[in-house]
N, C-alpha and C positions, 0 to 999 in steps of 0.2 A: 199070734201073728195073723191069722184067718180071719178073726173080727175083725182086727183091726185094717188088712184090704179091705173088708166089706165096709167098713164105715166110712173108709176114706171112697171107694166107689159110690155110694148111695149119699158124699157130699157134693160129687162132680154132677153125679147125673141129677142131681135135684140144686143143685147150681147154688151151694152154700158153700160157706170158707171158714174152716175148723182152724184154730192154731197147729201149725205142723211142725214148725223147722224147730232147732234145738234152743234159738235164743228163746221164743214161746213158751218153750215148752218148763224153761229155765225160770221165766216169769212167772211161769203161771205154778210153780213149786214155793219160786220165794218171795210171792205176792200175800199170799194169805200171811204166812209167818210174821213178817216186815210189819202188816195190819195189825196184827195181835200185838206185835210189839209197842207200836205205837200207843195203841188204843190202852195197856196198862201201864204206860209211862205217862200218859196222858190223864189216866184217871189217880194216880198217884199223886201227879203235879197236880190237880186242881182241888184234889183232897186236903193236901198240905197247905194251901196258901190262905192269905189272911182275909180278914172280913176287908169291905173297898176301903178306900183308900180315895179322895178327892184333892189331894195337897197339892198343889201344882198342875202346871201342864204341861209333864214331864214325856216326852216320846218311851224312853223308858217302862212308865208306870199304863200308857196305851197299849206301847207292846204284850206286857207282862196280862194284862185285862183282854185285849183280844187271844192270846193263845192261852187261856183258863177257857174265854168262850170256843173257842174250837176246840180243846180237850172234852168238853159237854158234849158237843154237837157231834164230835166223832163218835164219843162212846155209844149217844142217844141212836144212832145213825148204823152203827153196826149190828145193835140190836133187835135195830128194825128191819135190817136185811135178811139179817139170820132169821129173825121170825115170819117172816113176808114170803119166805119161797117155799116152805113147805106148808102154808096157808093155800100158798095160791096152787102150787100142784094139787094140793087134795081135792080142791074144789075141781081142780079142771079133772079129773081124774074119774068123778063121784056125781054122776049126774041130782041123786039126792041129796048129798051133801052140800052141792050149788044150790041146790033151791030150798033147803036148809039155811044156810049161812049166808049168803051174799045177803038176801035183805037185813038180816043181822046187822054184817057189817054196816052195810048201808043206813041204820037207824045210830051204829054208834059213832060213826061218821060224820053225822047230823048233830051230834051232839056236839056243843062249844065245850072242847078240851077245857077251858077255864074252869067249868061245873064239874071237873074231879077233883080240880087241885087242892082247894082246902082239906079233901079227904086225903089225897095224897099224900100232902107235907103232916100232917096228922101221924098219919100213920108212920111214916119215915122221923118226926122229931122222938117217936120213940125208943127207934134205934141208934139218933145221934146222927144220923146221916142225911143233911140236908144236900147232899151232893147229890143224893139218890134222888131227892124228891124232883129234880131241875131234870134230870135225867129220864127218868122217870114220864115226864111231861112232854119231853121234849123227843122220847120213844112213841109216845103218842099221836103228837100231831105229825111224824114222819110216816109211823106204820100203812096210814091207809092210800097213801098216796102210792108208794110201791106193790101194795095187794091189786089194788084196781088195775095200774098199767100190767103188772104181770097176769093177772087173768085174763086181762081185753089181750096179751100178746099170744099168749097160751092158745085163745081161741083164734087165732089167724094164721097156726100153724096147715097147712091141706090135709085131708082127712088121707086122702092118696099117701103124704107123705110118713104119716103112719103109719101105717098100714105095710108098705117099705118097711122103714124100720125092724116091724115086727117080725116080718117074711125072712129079715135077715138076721134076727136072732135077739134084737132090741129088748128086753127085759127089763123090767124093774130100775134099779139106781142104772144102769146101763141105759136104761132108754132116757131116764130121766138127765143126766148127765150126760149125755150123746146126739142127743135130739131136739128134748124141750129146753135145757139150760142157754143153750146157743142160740134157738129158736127167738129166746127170750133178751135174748141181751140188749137190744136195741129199746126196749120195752122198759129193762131197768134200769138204762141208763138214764131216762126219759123220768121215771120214777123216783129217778135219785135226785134229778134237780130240781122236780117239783118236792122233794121232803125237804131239801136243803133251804129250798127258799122257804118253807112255813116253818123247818126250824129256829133259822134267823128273825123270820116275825115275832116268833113264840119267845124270845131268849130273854126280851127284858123282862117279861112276866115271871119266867123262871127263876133267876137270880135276883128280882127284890122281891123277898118270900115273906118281911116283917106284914106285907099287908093281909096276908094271911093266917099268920099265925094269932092263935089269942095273946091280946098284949105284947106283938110283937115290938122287935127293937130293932135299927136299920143296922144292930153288931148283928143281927141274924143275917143279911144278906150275903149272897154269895160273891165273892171278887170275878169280875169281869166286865165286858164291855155293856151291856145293859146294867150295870149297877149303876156301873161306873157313870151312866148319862145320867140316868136319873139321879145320882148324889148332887155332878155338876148344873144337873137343872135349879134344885130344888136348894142350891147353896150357892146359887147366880153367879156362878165361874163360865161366862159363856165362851173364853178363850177353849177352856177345856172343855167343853162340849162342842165345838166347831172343830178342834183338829181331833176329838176322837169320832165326829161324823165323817170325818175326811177321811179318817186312818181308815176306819169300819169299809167305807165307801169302796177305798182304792183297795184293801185286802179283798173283800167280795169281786170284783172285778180282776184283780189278778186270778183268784182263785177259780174263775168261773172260764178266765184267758187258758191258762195250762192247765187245768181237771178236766173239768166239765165238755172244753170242746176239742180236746183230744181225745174225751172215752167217745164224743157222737163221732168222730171222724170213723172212730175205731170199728163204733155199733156200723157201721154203715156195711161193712165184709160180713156181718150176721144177718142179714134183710134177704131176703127172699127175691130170684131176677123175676 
């Protein structure tokens, strides 16, 4: 009970806004779970489904190709969160571990994602799991975009407000989950829509894999909406390439309507007055 006045005083007087009240708090228990849900129901479904399919230009068979590709991009996406926030704490944490790693990152960042994938699907056709390898790729070109904003946010937290924290008993996963997490959210929100949009670049590359693989065959590719263009390109169904640009177009735009500028309204009660 003690900590927890102190946290909530060292939010007022340092002019931050914590989730407080019970619906928050309700969220923020059956937010993660909900996620997890998703993201194995998702990765089950995109597992299961069959190689593309171009027969028609069926809304149906767009539907069924864009929610394979968001099954990808969730799973690829979650991955990279999870592994993006105790990256970016350590560095911010470790004054030599920053000057260690950050140009690391920064040289593998430089690298065009393409230049692993043949290794990638390589390694993954051994296991049988070309889901893995789209995945895979697609955890890739998300990661570094959420490490950079959460480091650059990391460091724009006030040394003062530290220091606070400390004085109040802030420790470890406490401080980290008290201080820097919230500190940070405006940061990864920011981070998340720049992953989202390079994962959407990276998706058709991902899912036609036959150009990668030796002697591949286009039954290697994986079902979804980047196949699915490319089949309609290259077997001049332009009906169905035009309404799956459309479908693609309008779900990004929805999705970017209700997600995305809901979490920046959200991020905006974590910012600093």
């Amino acid at each position: 009970m003690e900590s927890r006045r102190r946290s909530r005083r060292l939010s007022r007087k340092f002019g931050l806004s914590y989730p407080v009240s019970f619906g928050e708090r309700v969220y923020s228990f059956l937010a993660p779970i909900l996620a997890v849900a998703v993201i194995l129901i998702a990765l089950k479904y995109v597992s299961g489904l069959p190689v593309v399919s171009a027969s028609g230009a069926s809304p149906y068979l767009i539907g069924r190709a864009i929610a394979a590709t968001l099954g990808r991009l969730l799973v690829g996406y979650a991955l990279a969160f999870v592994v993006s926030i105790p990256l970016a704490v350590w560095v911010n944490d470790n004054p030599l571990i920053e000057r260690l790693l950050l140009p690391l990152f920064d040289v593998i960042q430089s690298v065009p994602v393409l230049a692993f994938f043949p290794i990638i699907i390589i390694f993954f056709i051994g296991f049988g799991f070309l889901n893995g390898a789209a995945v895979f790729i697609i955890f890739l070109s998300m990661l570094w975009n959420i490490v950079f904003n959460l480091v650059g946010g990391l460091r724009e937290i006030p040394d003062d407000l530290k220091s606070a924290a400390k004085i109040f008993g802030l420790k470890g996963f406490a401080f980290v989950r008290r201080l820097l997490l919230p500190a940070a959210v405006p940061y990864l929100v920011t981070g998340s829509i720049l992953a989202w949009a390079q994962g959407w670049n990276i998706i058709i590359v991902a899912e036609v894999l036959h150009t990668y693989i030796p002697h591949g065959t286009t039954s290697q590719d994986l079902f979804g909406v980047g196949s699915l263009l490319v089949r309609a390109t290259s077997s001049g169904q332009n009906g169905l390439f035009i309404l799956t640009i459309f479908s693609l177009v309008g779900f990004i735009a929805f999705f970017n309507l209700f997600v995305w500028q809901k979490l920046l309204r959200y991020a905006e009660r974590f910012k600093f007055e």
